[in-house]
C-alpha positions in Angstrom: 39.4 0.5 174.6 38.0 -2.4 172.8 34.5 -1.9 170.0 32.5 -4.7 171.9 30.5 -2.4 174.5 30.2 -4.9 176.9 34.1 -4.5 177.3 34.2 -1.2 177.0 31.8 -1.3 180.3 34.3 -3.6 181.8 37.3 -1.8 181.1 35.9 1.3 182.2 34.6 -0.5 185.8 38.2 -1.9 186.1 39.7 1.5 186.2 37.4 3.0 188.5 37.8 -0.3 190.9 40.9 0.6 192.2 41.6 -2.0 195.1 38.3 -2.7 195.1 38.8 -5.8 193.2 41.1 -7.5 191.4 41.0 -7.7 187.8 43.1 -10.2 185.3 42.9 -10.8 181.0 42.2 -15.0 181.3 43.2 -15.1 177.3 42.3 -13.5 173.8 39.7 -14.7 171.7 41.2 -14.0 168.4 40.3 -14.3 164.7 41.9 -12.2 161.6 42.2 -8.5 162.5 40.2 -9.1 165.6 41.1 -9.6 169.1 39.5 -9.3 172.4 40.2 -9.7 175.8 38.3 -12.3 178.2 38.3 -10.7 181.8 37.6 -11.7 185.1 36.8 -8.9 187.6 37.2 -10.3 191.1 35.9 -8.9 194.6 36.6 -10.0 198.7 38.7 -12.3 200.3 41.5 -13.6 198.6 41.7 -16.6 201.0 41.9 -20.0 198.4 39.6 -22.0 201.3 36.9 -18.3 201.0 33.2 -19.2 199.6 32.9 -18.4 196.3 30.2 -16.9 193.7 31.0 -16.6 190.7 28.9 -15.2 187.5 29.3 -16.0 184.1 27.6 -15.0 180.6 28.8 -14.8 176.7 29.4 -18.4 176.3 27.0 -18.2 173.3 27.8 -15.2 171.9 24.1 -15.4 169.8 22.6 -15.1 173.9 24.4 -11.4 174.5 21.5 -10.4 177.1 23.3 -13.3 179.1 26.9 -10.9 179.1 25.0 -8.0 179.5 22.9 -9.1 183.0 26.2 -10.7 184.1 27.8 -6.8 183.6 24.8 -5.7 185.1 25.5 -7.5 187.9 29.4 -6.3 188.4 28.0 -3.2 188.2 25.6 -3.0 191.0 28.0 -5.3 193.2 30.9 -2.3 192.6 28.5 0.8 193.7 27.7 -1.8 196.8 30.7 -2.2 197.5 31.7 1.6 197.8 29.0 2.6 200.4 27.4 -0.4 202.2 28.9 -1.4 205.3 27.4 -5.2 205.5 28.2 -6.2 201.8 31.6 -4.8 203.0 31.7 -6.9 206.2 30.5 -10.0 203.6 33.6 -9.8 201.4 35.9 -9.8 204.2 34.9 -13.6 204.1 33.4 -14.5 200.4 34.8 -13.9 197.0 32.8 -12.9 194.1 33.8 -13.3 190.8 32.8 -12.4 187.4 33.8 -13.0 183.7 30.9 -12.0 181.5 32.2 -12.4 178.2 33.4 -15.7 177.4 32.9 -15.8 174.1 33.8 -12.0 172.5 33.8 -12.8 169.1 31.2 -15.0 169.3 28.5 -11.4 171.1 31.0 -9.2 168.6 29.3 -11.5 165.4 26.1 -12.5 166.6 27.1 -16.1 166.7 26.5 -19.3 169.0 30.1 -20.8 168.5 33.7 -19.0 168.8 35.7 -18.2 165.8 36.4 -21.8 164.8 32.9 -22.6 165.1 33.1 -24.4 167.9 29.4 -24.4 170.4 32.0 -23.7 173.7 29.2 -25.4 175.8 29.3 -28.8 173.8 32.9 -28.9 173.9 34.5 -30.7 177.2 35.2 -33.8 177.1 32.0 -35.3 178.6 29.8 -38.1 176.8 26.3 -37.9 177.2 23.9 -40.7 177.7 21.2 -40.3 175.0 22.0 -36.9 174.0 19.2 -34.8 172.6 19.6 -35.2 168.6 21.6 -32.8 167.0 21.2 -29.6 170.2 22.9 -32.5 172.3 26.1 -31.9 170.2 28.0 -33.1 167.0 30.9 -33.5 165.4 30.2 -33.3 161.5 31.1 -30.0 160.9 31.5 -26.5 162.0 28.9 -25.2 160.1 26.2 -27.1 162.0 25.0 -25.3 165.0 25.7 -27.2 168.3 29.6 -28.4 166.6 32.1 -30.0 169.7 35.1 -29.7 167.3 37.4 -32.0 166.6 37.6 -35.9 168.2 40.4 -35.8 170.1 41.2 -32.4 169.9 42.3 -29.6 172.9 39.5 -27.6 174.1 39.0 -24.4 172.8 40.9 -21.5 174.2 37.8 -19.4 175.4 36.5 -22.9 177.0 40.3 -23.3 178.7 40.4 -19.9 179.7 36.7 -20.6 181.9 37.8 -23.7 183.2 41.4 -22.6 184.3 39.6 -19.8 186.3 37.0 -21.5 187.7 39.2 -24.5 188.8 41.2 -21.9 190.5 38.6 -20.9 192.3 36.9 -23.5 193.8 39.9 -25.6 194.2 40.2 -25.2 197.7 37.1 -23.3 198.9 34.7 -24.4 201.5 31.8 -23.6 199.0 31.1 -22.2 195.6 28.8 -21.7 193.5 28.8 -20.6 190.0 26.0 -19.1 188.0 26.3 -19.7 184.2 23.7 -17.0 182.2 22.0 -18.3 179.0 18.9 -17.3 177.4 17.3 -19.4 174.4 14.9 -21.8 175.9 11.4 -21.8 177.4 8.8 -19.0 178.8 9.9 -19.3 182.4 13.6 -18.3 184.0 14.9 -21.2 184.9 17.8 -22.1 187.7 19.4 -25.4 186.4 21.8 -28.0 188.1 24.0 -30.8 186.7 24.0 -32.9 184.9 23.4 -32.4 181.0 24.9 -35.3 180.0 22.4 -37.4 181.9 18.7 -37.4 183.9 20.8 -39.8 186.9 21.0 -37.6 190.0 24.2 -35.8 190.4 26.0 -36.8 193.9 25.1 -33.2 195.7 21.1 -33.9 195.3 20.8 -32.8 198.8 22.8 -29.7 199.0 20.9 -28.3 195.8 17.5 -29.0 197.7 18.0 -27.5 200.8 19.4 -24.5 198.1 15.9 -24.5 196.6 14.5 -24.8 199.9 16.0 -22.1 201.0 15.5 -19.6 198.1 11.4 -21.2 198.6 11.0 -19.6 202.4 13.2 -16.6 201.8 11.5 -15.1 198.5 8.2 -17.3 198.4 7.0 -15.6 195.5 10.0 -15.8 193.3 9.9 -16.8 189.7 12.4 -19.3 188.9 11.7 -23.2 188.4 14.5 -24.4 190.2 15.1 -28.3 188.0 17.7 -30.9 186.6 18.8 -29.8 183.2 18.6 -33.0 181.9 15.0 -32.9 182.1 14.5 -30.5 179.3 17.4 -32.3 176.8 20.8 -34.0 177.5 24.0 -32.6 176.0 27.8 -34.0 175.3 30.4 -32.0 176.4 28.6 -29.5 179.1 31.6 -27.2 180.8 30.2 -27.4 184.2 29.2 -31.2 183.9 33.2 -31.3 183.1 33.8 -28.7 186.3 31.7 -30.3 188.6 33.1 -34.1 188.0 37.1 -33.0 188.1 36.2 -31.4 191.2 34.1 -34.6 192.9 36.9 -36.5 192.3 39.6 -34.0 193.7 37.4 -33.0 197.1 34.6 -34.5 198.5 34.6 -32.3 201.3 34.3 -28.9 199.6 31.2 -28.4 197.8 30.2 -27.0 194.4 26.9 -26.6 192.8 27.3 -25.0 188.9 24.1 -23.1 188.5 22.9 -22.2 185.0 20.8 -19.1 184.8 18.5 -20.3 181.7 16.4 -16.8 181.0 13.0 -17.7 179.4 13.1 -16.0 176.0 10.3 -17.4 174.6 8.2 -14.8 176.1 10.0 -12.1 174.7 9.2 -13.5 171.1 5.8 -14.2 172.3 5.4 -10.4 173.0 6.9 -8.9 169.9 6.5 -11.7 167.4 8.6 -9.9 164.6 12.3 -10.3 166.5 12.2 -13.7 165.5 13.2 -12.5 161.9 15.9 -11.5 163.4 19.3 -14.1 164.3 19.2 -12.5 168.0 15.6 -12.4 168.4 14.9 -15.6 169.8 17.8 -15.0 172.5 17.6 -11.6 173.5 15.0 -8.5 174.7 15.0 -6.3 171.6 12.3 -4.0 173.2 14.1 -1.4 174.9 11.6 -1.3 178.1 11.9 -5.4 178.5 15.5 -5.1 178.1 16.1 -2.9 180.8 13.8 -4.8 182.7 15.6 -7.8 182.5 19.0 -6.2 183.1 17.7 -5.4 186.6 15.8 -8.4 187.3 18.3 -11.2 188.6 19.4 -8.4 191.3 17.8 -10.1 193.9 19.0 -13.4 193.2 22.4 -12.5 193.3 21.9 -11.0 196.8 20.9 -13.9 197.5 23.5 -16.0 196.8 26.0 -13.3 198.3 24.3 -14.7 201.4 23.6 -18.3 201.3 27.6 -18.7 200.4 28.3 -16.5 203.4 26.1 -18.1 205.7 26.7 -21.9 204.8 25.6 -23.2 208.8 22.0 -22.0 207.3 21.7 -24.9 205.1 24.8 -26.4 203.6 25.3 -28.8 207.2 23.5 -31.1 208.0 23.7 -34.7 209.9 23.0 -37.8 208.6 19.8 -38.2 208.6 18.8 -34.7 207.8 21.0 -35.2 205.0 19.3 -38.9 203.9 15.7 -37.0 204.4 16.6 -33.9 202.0 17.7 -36.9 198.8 14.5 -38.5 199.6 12.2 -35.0 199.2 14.9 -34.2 196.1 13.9 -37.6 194.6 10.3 -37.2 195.2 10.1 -33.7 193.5 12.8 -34.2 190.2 12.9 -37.8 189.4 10.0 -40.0 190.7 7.0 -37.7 190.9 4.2 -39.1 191.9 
């Protein structure tokens, strides 16, 4: 057993899975005497052309309430999957993956980047177009905050390790979708959609809309603003901007929309002001009745996935003109407001 407790949840869930899922060690995030495995825990069809969801959390390690909803998550999806008949149905169809912990060392020392400094969500090789000073990505030196590495240099072996997987996944399916967890920004959860690297619209504009629209009529009340991420800053070197573009260019018939879960931890420092002392307190729920809250608040939204990517006829096809009528509302609400 590893001494990061969010592995030590995953290890234990992987040996009470039995063939409930599939589980595999992507790489090892190494540095000196330490060493930990990055794991993806996988449920449902094994059929490459499946729908996939996939979660993901621990690319900052400072953000560790981001690994911990994404075990969260696994968890509740593996006593599901033990006792209810429909979710059991569901995965005969969809896959559901999970790797919450990216970034071990990163959660294991309360850091943003990996070992070797590196921010693992500045560092594909994407150029942004007027990146956000200094948050938008570097490359002085690792002891900056927001660090790419290296010009020139491989990706990082924790940001190989995602991409690999990911790119294994949606290779071939009929739809995916990822969910990327973060916290760190804002007062409100937020649902973000490419691109970082710039506030152009990104090709599936209509797909994402008739997502939100979707989510809008079948949980009215909800609480996430649904939005580009460009609007709030633009990065170099975004993982998913990276994903999303090797995959337009490989299939234009399979879809993709990278999702990033953006948890609004402003209001946790709002409500106990002293955590900001603190180097996790502006990332994380450090009360213990707000962290448990949060642990069991993205249930629903998962569940909801789980069925949008199983039921694509809902609102993934469309004609034409449907299709031309969903970019023009998309337009109207994200980029020319009136």
């Amino acid at each position: 057993m590893s001494s990061l407790p969010e592995i030590q949840q995953i290890e234990k869930r992987i040996q009470t899975l039995g063939a409930l899922a599939r589980s595999e060690v992507l790489a090892y995030s190494e540095q000196g005497s330490l060493r930990f495995p990055i794991y993806k825990i996988s449920f449902g069809s094994e059929d490459p052309q499946a729908p996939v969801l996939g979660f993901i959390g621990g690319v900052h390690g400072l953000e560790r309430i981001g690994a911990q909803v994404c075990v969260a998550l696994m968890n509740s999806l593996s006593e599901l999957a033990l006792w209810d008949e429909t979710l059991q149905k569901t995965l005969q169809k969809v896959r559901i993956f999970f790797i919450p912990t990216v970034n071990p060392i990163g959660i294991y020392k309360k850091t943003r980047s990996n070992p070797q400094g590196v921010d693992l969500m500045r560092n594909a090789p994407v150029e942004a177009e007027n990146p956000a000073r200094w948050v938008g990505g570097h490359r002085f030196s690792n002891q900056i905050p927001w660090y790419r590495g290296p010009l020139g240099a491989a990706m990082e072996i924790e940001s190989q390790a995602l991409i690999s997987a990911v790119e294994k996944e949606i290779a071939r399916s009929s739809l995916a979708i990822t969910v990327d967890v973060h916290s760190g920004f804002g007062f409100q959860d937020r649902l973000w959609f490419p691109y970082a690297k710039t506030v152009k619209p990104f090709p599936d504009l209509p797909l994402m809309y008739s997502l939100k629209e979707l989510l809008d009529r079948t949980y009215p009340h909800h609480f996430y603003r649904v939005e580009p991420q460009a609007q709030s800053y633009t990065t170099h070197g975004d993982l998913w901007d990276y994903l999303y573009d090797q995959h337009l260019g490989r299939d234009r018939q399979n879809k993709y929309l990278p999702l990033c879960l953006e948890m609004g931890s402003w209001m946790w420092v709002k409500k106990n002001p002293w955590q900001i002392f603190r180097a996790e307190g502006p990332f994380n729920p450090l009360i213990g009745h707000r962290h448990q809250r949060t642990l069991r608040r993205h249930n629903t939204l998962m569940e909801f996935l789980i069925r949008a990517v199983a039921s694509s006829q809902a609102w993934a096809q469309f004609p034409k003109d449907k299709e031309e009528e969903l970019h023009r509302k998309a337009k109207e609400l994200w980029y020319d407001p009136v």
